[in-house]
Rosetta silent file (secondary structure, phi, psi, omega in degrees, C-alpha in Angstrom):
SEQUENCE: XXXXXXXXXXXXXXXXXXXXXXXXXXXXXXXXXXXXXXXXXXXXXXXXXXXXXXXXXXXXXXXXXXXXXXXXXXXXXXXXXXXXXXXXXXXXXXXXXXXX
SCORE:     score description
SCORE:     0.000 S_00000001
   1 L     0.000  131.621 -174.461  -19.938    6.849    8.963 S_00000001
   2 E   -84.833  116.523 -168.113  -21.694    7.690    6.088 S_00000001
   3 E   -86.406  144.739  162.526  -24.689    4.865    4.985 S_00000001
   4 E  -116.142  105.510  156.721  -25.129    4.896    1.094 S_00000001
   5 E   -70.584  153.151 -166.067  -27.449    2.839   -0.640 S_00000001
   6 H   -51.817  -40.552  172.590  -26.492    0.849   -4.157 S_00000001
   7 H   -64.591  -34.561 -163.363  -28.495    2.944   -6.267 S_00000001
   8 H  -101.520  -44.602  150.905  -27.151    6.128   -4.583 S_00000001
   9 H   -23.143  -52.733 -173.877  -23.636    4.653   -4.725 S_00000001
  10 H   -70.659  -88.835 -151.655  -24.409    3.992   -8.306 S_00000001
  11 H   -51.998  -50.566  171.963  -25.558    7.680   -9.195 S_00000001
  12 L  -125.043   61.699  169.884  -22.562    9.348   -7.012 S_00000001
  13 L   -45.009  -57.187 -170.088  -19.452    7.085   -7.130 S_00000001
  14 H   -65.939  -59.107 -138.840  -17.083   10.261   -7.925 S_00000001
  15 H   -91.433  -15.879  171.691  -18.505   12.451   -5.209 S_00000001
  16 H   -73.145  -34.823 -153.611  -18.415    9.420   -2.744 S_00000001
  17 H   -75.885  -68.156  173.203  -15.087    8.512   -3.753 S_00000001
  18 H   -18.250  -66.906  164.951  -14.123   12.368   -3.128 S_00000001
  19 L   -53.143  -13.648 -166.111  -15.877   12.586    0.132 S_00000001
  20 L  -137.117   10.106  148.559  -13.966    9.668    1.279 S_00000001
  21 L  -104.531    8.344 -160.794  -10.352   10.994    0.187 S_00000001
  22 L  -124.069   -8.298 -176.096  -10.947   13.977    1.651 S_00000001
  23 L  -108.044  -19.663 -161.021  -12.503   13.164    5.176 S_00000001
  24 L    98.495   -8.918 -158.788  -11.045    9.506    5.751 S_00000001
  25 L   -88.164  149.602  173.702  -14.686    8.214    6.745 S_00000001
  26 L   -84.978 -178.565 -173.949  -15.320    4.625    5.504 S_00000001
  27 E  -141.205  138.907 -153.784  -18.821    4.431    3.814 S_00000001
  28 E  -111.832  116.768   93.766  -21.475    1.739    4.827 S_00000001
  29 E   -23.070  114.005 -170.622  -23.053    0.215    1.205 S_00000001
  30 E  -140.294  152.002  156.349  -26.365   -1.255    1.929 S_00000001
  31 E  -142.880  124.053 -163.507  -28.712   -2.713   -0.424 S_00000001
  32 L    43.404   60.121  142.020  -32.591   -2.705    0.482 S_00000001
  33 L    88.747   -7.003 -179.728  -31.765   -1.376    3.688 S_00000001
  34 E  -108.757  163.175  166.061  -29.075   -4.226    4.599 S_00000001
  35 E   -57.104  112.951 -162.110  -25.222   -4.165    4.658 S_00000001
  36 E  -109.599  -24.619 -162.471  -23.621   -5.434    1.324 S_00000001
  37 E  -162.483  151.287  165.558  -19.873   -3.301    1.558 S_00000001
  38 E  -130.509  110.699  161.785  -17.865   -1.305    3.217 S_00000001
  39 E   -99.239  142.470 -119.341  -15.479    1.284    1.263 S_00000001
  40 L  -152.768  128.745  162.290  -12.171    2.309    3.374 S_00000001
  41 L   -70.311 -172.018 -168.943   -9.952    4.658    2.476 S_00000001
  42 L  -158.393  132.901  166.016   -6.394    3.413    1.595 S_00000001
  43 L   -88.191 -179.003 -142.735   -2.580    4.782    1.446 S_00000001
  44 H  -129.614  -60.602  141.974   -0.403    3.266   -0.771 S_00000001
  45 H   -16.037  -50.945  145.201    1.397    1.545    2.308 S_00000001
  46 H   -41.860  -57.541 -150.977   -2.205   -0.183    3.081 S_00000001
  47 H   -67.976  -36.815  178.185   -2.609   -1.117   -0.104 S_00000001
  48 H   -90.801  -12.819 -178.462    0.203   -3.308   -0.395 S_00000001
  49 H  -111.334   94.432   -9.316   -0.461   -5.130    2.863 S_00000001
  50 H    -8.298  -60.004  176.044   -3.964   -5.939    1.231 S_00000001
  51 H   -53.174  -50.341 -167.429   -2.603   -7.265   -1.979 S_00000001
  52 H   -74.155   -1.413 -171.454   -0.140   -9.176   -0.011 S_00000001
  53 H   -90.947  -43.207 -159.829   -2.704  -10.140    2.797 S_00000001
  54 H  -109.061   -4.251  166.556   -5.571  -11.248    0.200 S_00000001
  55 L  -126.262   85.875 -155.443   -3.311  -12.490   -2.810 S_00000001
  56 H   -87.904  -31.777  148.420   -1.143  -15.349   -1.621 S_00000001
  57 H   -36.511  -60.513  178.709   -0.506  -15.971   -5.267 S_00000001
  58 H   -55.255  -64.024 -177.959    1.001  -12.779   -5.773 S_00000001
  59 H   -85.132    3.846  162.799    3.577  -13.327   -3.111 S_00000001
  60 H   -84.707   -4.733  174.443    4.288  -16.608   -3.883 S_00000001
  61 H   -99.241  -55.858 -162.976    5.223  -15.482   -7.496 S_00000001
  62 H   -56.376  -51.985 -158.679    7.174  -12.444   -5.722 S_00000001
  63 H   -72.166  -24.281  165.367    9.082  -15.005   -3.847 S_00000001
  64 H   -68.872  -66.622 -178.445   10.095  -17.350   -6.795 S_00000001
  65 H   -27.864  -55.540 -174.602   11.435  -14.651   -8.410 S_00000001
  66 H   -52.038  -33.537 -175.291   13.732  -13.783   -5.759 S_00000001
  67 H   -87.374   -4.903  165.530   14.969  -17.499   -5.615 S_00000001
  68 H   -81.261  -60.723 -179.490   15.564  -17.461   -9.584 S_00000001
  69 H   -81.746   -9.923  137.047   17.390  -14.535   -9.235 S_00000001
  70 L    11.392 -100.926  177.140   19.586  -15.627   -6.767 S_00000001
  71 L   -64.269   15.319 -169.009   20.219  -18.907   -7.864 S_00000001
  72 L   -12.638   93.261  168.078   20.522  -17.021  -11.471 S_00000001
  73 L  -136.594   79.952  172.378   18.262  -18.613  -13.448 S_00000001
  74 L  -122.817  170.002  179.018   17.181  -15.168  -15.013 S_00000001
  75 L  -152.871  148.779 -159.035   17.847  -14.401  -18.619 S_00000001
  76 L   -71.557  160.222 -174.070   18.300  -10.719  -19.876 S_00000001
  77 H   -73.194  -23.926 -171.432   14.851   -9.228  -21.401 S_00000001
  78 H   -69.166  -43.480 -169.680   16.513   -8.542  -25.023 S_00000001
  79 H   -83.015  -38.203 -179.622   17.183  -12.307  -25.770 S_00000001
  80 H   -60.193  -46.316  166.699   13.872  -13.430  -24.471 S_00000001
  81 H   -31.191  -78.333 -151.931   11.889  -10.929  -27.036 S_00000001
  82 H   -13.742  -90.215  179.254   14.784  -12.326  -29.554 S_00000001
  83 H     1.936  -71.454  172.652   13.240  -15.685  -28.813 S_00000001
  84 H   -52.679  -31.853 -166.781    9.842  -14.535  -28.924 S_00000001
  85 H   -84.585  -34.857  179.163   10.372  -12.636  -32.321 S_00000001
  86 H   -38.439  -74.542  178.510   11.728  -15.873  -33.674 S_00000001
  87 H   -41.231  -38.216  160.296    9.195  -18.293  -32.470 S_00000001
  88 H   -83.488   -1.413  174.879    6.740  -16.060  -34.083 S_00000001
  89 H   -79.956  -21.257  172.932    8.295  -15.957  -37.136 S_00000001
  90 H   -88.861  -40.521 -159.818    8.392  -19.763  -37.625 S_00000001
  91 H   -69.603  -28.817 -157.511    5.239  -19.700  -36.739 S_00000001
  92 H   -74.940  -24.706 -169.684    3.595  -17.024  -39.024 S_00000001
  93 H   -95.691  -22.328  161.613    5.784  -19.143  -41.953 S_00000001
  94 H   -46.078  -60.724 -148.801    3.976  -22.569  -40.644 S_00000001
  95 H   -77.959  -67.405 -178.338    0.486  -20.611  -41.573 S_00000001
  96 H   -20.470  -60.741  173.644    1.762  -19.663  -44.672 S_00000001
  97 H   -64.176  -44.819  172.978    2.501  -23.113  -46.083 S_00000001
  98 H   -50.448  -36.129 -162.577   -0.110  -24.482  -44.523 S_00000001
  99 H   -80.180  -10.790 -161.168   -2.737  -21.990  -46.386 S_00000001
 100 L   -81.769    0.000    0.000   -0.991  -22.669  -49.931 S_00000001
């Protein structure tokens, strides 16, 4: 495994980055001589069982969704803009009156 310090990390991010899609080796980050990081390579299959491992947020939003639509209480995307174009439209005529 290849050690890097932060400054050398710093100067050759692309060529690290490179080096570590092209062998698979993780890369030991140290700064003044101790261990600060480790970067890992990743698949797109890893990747999601990391978001979903380290952002409990994320799949608790994934998971509402599913039970709105279900339970349809979804609402098609064209009426919500509508909504949205509206809402700003009262509003931008609020500022108006207000500034006279």
């Amino acid at each position: 495994m290849p050690i890097v310090g932060i400054r050398e990390l710093a100067r050759r991010t692309s060529e690290l980055l490179q080096q570590l899609e092209q062998t698979g080796d993780r890369i030991l980050i140290t700064r003044h001589g101790r261990a600060v990081g480790l970067i890992v390579p990743l698949d797109s299959e890893e990747f999601e069982d990391f978001v979903l491992a380290n952002a409990p947020e994320f799949v608790q939003a994934m998971e509402e969704g599913d039970r709105d639509l279900a339970e349809g209480r979804t609402r098609p995307l064209d009426k919500v803009l509508a909504e949205i174009e509206v809402e700003e439209a009262k509003r931008s005529k609020r500022k108006r009156r207000a500034a006279t």
